[in-house]
C-alpha positions, 0 to 999 in steps of 0.5 A: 703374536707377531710384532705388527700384531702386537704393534695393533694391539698396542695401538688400540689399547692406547686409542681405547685409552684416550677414548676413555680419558677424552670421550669423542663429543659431535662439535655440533651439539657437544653430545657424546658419540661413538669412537668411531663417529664424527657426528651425532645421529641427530646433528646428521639429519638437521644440519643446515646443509647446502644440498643442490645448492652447494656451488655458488659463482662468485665474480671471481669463480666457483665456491663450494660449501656443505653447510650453511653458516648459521645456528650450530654450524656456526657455533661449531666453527666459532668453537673451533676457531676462537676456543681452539677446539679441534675434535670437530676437524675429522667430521668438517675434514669429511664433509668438505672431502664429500662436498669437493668430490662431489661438485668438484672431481677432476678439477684440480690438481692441488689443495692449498688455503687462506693462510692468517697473518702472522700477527693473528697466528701468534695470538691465536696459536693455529691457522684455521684454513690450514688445519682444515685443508689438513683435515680435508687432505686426511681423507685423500691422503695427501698433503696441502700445498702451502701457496701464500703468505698473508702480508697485510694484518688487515682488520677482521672480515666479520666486522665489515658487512659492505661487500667492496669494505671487504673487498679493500679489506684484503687487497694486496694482504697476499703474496705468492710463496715459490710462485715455481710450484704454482704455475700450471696447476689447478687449485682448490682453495680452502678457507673456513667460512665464504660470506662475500667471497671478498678474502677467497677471490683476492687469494684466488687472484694472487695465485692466478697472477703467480701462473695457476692454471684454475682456482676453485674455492671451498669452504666449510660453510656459506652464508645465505644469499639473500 
């Protein structure tokens, strides 16, 4: 056996290892699934997918989504944001991956995303967005770009249900990081959940101030317009 053979083998005992110790669980109903799945079979075929309406404008631009934000899907990313579960993020990795190429192929050039403040990363230990573009770039197998730094720890989104309460929430809350590596290029930016649109258009704004030539948004999920 040769040493990359050897190096395979070792590297599958010790997968078969960690999948034995920590069984892969479907995020969104927290059943057991095959090492090789990122969803249950079930979950599959009921989420509360966003189909033919996957894109919606916003008054700033475009915002794509797969999901929509309510029962296990919203249970899934609460999990994920707040108890820092993190199994779930090579399935929302795919299905934004499917979602962007899908409604969005050739229309950008780089992938970046909402960062938190510092103040919340130190408490919450992650930055959701982040990890999201990570898991999203996974299936590409490139890297995200880092863009923006959160100035403001403004109050959280989900306790304000007026849209222009949003909208003034985050105003000046980002600045540009090395506006340099911006300028000319076509963004998708990602963020984990679009209800007004309020927190992706005033990152949007910031990077087409900074010289971005495009910016696209694209999230995990979407609430539903009424």
């Amino acid at each position: 056996m040769g040493m990359s053979d050897l190096n395979e083998r070792l590297n599958q005992l010790e997968q078969g290892a960690l999948n034995f110790l920590f069984p892969r669980r479907c995020p969104f109903c927290n059943q057991h699934i095959g090492s090789k799945e990122l969803i249950c079979a079930g979950c599959e075929k009921k989420l509360p997918y966003t189909g033919d309406r996957a894109v919606r404008q916003t008054s700033w631009g475009r915002v794509a989504a797969p999901l929509y934000y309510e029962d296990a899907v919203r249970r899934a990313i609460l999990d994920f944001k707040f108890k820092g579960r993190m199994g779930g993020l090579p399935c929302f990795g795919s299905l934004t991956a499917r979602c962007a190429a899908e409604e969005f192929g050739g229309e950008f050039d780089a992938i970046t995303w909402v960062p938190v403040s510092r103040k919340r990363l130190r408490k919450r230990g992650f930055d959701q967005a982040r990890y999201l573009a990570g898991s999203l770039c996974v299936e590409w197998h490139v890297e995200p770009q880092e863009t923006l730094r959160k100035i403001l720890d403004n109050p959280p989104q989900s306790g304000l249900e007026d849209a222009d309460a949003r909208r003034a929430n985050v105003l000046g809350a980002y600045e540009a990081v090395h506006p340099e590596r911006i300028a000319g290029k076509r963004f998708l930016l990602v963020d984990d959940i679009c209800t007004t649109g309020s927190t992706l258009g005033e990152a949007a704004r910031v990077l087409r101030q900074a010289g971005a030539a495009d910016v696209l948004g694209l999230t995990l999920a979407v609430t539903r317009e009424e």
